[in-house]
C-alpha positions in Angstrom: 129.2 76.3 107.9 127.3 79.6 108.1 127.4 81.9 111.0 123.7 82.9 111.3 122.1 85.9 113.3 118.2 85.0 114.4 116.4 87.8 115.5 112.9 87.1 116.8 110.1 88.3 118.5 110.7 87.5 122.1 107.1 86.3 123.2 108.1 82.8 120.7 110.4 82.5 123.4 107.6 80.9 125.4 105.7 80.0 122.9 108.7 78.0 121.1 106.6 78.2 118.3 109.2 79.1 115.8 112.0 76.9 117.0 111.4 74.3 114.4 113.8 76.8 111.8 116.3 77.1 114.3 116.9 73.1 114.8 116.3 72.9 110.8 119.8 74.9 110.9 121.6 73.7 113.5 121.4 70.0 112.4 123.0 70.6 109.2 125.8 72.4 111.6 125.5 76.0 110.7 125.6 78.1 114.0 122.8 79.8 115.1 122.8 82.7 117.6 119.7 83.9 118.9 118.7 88.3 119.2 115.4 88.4 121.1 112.9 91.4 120.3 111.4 92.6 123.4 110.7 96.1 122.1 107.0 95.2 122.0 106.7 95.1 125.5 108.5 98.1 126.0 112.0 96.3 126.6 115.6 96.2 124.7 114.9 95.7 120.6 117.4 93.9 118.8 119.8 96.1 117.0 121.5 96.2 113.7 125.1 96.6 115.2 124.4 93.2 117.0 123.4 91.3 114.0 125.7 93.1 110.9 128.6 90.9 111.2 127.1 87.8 110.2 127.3 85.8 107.4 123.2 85.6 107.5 120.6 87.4 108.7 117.1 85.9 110.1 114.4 88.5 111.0 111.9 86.4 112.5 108.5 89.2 112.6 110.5 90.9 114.2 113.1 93.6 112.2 116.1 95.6 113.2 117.0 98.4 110.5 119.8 99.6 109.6 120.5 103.3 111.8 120.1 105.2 108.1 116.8 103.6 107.9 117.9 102.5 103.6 117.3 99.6 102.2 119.0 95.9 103.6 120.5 95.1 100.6 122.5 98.1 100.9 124.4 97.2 104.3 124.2 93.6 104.1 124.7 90.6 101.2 122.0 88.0 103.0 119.5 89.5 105.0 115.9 86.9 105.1 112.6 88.4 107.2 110.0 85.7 107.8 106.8 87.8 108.2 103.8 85.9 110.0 100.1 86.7 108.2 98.5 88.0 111.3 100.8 90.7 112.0 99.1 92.5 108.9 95.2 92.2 109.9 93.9 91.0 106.8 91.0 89.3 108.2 89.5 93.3 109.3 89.2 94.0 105.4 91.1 96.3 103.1 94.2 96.6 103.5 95.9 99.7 104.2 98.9 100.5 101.7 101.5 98.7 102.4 104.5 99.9 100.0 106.5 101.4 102.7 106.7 98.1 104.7 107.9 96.3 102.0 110.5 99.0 100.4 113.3 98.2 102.6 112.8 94.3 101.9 113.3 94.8 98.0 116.3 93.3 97.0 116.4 91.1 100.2 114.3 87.8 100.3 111.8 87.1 102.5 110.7 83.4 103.9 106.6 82.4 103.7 105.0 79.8 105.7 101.6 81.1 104.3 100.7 81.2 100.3 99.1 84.4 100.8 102.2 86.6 102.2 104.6 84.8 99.3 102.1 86.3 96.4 102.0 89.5 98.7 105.6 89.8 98.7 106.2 88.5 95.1 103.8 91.1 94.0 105.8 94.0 96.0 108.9 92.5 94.1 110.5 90.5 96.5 111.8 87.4 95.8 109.9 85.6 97.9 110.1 81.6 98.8 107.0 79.6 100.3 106.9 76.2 102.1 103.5 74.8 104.3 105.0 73.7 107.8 103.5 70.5 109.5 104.4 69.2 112.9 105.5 65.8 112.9 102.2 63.1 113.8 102.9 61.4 117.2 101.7 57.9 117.4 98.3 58.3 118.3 97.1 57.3 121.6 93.7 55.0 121.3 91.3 57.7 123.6 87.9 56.7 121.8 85.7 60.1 122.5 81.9 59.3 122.4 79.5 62.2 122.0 80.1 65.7 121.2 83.3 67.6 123.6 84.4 70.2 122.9 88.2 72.6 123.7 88.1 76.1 123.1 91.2 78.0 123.9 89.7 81.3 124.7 92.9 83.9 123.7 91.4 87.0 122.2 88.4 87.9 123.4 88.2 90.7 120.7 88.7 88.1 117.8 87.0 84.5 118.9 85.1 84.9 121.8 82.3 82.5 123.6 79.9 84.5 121.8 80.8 83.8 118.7 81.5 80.0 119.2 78.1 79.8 120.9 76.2 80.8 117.4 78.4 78.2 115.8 77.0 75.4 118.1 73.5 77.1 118.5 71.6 73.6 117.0 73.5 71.8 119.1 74.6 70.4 122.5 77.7 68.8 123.5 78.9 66.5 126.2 81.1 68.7 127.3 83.0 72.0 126.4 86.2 72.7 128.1 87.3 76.7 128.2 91.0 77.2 128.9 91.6 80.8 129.8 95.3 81.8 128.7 95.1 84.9 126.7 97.4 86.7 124.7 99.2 89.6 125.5 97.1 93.0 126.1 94.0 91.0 124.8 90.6 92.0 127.0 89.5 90.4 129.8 87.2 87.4 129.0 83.6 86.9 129.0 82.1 83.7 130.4 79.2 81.7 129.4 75.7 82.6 131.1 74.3 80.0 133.7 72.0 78.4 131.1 74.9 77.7 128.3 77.7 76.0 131.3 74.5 73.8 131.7 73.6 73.0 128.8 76.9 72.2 127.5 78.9 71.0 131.0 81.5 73.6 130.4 84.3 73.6 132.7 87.0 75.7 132.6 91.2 76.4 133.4 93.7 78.8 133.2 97.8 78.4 132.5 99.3 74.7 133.4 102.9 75.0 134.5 103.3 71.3 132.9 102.1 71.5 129.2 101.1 67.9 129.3 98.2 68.8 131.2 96.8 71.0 128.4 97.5 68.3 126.0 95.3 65.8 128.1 92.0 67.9 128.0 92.6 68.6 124.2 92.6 64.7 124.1 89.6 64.5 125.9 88.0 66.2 123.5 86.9 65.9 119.1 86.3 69.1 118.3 88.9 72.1 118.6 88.0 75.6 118.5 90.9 77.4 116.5 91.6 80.0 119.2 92.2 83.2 116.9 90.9 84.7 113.8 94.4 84.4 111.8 97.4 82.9 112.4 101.0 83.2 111.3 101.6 79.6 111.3 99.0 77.8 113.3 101.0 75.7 115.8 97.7 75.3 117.8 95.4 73.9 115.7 97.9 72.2 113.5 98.9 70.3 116.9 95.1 69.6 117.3 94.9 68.5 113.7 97.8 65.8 113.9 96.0 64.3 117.1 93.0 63.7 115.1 90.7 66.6 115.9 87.8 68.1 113.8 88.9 71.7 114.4 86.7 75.0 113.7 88.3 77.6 112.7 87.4 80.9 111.0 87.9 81.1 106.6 90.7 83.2 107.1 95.0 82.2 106.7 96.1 80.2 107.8 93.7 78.1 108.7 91.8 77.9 105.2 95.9 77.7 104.4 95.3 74.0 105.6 91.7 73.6 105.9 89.0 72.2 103.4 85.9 73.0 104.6 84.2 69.8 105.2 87.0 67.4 104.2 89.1 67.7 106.7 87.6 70.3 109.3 85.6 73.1 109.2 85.3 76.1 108.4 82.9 79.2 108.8 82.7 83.0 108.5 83.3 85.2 110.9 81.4 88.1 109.5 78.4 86.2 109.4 78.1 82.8 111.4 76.1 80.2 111.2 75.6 76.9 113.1 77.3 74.8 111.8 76.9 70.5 111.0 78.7 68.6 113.5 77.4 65.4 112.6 80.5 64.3 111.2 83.4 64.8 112.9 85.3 61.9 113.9 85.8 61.4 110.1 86.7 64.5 110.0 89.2 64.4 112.9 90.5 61.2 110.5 90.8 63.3 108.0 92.7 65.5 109.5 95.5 63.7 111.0 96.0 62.0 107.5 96.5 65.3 105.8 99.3 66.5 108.5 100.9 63.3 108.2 100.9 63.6 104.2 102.2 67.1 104.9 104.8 66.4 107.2 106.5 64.3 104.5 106.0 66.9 102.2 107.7 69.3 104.6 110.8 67.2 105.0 111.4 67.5 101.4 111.1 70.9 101.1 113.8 71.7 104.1 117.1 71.6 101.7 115.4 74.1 99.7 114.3 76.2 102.1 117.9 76.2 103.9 119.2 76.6 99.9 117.3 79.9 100.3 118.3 80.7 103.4 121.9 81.0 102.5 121.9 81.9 99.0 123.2 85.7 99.1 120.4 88.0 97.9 122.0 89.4 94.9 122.1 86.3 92.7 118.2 86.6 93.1 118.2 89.6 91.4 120.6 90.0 88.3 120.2 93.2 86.8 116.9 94.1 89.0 119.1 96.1 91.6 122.7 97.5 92.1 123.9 95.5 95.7 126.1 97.1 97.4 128.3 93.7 98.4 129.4 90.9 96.4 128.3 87.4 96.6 130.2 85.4 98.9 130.7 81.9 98.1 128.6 79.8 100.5 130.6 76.6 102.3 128.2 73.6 102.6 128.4 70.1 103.5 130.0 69.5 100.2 132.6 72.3 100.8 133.2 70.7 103.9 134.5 67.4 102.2 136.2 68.9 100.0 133.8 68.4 96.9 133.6 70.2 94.1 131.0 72.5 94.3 129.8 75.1 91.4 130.3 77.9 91.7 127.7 80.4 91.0 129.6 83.1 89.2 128.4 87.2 89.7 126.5 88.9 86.8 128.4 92.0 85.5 126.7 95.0 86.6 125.0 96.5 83.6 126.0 99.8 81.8 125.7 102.9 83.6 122.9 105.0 81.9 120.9 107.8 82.5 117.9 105.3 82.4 119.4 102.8 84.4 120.6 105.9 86.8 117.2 107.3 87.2 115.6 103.5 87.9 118.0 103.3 90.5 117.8 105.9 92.4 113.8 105.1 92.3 114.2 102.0 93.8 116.6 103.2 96.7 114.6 106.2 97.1 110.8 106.8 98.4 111.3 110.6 96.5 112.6 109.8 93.3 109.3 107.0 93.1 107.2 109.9 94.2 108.6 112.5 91.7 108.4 109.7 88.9 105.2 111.7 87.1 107.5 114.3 86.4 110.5 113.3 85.4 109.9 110.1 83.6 108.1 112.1 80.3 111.0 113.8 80.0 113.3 110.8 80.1 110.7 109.3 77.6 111.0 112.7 75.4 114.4 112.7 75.7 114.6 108.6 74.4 112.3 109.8 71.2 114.5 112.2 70.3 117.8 110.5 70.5 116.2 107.8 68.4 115.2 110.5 66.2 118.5 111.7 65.4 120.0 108.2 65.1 117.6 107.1 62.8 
């Protein structure tokens, strides 16, 4: 069994957002030791020395680099970072360039739970595996809800606010709309309906429960679900909402249009410019959407050998002849090791043939100033290619 270092960003220690991967691990008996990231809030970060030494590396958003600041593959055989989509900002607009975040990742692997970071990754170079998480369905509690009631989860004033949601709903009035106020982390203070809109839509309000189930009763009460921010890493929130049979709204942005289909199973709108929108379906939409997390789910169960596959596979038989690792390939013990199975063995490519071409490309990929200087150097190398076929010919 592998010995597995999990460095992650310490606020999913509240959250326990992300502990689905850990259990994923630990039930096939690998050991899993936990490095929490609390550099963000200006406390301890996890450090390289702490993690080095294992047979595995999980960088969970958060990253601890090496002291020399080179690339992972360099200092460590298996070394996976699991980067969440809204740590990037897409949903602002172009994005800024990102090739120095990625350069230290190339010739590691990297772990998507969102389609659009694995072809961001793949097209940096990474080798890059994707799999959709669901939560599992709970048998659903019979809670018929008559009318229109609402649960917005106001968490970022600066994202989805009661502004925005208020255009959203303009041709429109509900039962009820519940307002929990729990907001992220440095996120502005919140602004509350006027007098006219609490009226008009019997909004009520709360702010954190100490016992989680209380927070889960008023999303009960409720059909339609808010998504609380304008992109998600994963979504636990309104993926939750969608396996208790909720229509949720949420903005056409990852993940939620990840999961979404406008209209099918929820809906969707844009946040540039929105629009009221049709609410005159949502219990079949709310259906709709508990069936697809449910049809997920199974699909996520089958996935999990091949994501912990990944996981464990050292990062160099991902990439014969793409880069010179500094470290073998161990051999990985599994379940099958374990009982003394034969297992086959996955044996190392040679390392190619030492050439000035394959010299140069090398140095490139472990060096920001050799990619830089590549305008000037590579014509020559090209030059000096035509003439040495030149003379051989």
């Amino acid at each position: 069994m592998a010995r597995i270092a999990y460095v992650d960003h310490s606020y999913h220690r509240t959250t326990q957002s992300t502990n689905f991967l850990r259990e994923m691990l630990r039930r096939r008996g690998h050991q899993v030791h936990d490095f929490w990231d609390d550099a963000w809030k200006g406390g301890a970060p996890a450090t390289w020395a702490e993690v080095k030494d294992y047979d595995a590396i999980i960088m969970f958003q958060s990253y601890c680099r090496p002291e020399n600041g080179i690339a992972f593959r360099q200092v460590h055989p298996n070394v996976n970072y699991i980067p969440m989509l809204d740590q990037f900002g897409i949903w602002q607009g172009p994005m800024f360039d990102q090739s120095a975040f990625w350069a230290p990742f190339q010739g590691s692997k990297v772990l998507n739970f969102s389609s659009a970071l694995h072809c961001l990754a793949t097209g940096f170079g990474i080798a890059s595996h994707w799999a959709r998480y669901y939560q599992q369905a709970e048998p659903q509690r019979v809670q018929e809800v008559h009318g229109l009631r609402g649960f917005f989860w106001l968490r970022r004033q600066d994202q989805i606010n009661w502004g925005l949601i208020s255009r959203l709903i303009q041709n429109v009035s509900f039962d009820r709309i519940h307002i929990h106020l729990a907001q992220d982390p440095g996120s502005q203070p919140p602004e509350m309906p006027d007098e006219a809109d609490i009226v008009k839509h019997s909004i009520t309000t709360s702010t954190w429960f100490e016992d989680r189930g209380q927070l889960t009763d008023l999303v009960d009460q409720a059909n339609v679900y808010f998504s609380p921010r304008m992109e998600e890493g994963i979504g636990q929130s309104f993926l939750e909402a969608m396996a208790r049979g909720k229509c949720v709204v949420a903005s056409n942005q990852g993940t939620m249009n990840e999961y979404i289909l406008h209209g099918v199973n929820g809906l969707l709108y844009d946040n540039r410019a929105p629009r009221p929108l049709d609410f005159s379906n949502v219990a079949a939409l709310g259906i709709q959407a508990r069936a697809s997390v449910v049809a997920g789910y199974e699909q996520w169960l089958a996935a999990e050998d091949g994501i912990v596959d990944f996981i464990l596979t050292p990062s160099e038989r991902l990439y014969v002849g793409k880069y010179q690792h500094e470290f073998p390939a161990p051999a990985i013990r599994d379940e099958a090791t374990e009982l003394n199975q034969e297992v086959p063995t996955v044996q190392r490519s040679l390392a190619p043939q030492t050439t000035l071409t394959s010299t140069l490309r090398e140095q490139a990929n472990r060096h920001a100033a050799f990619r830089l200087t590549r305008p000037l150097w590579h014509p020559l190398l090209r030059l000096a290619r035509l003439v040495r076929q030149a003379l051989q010919g």
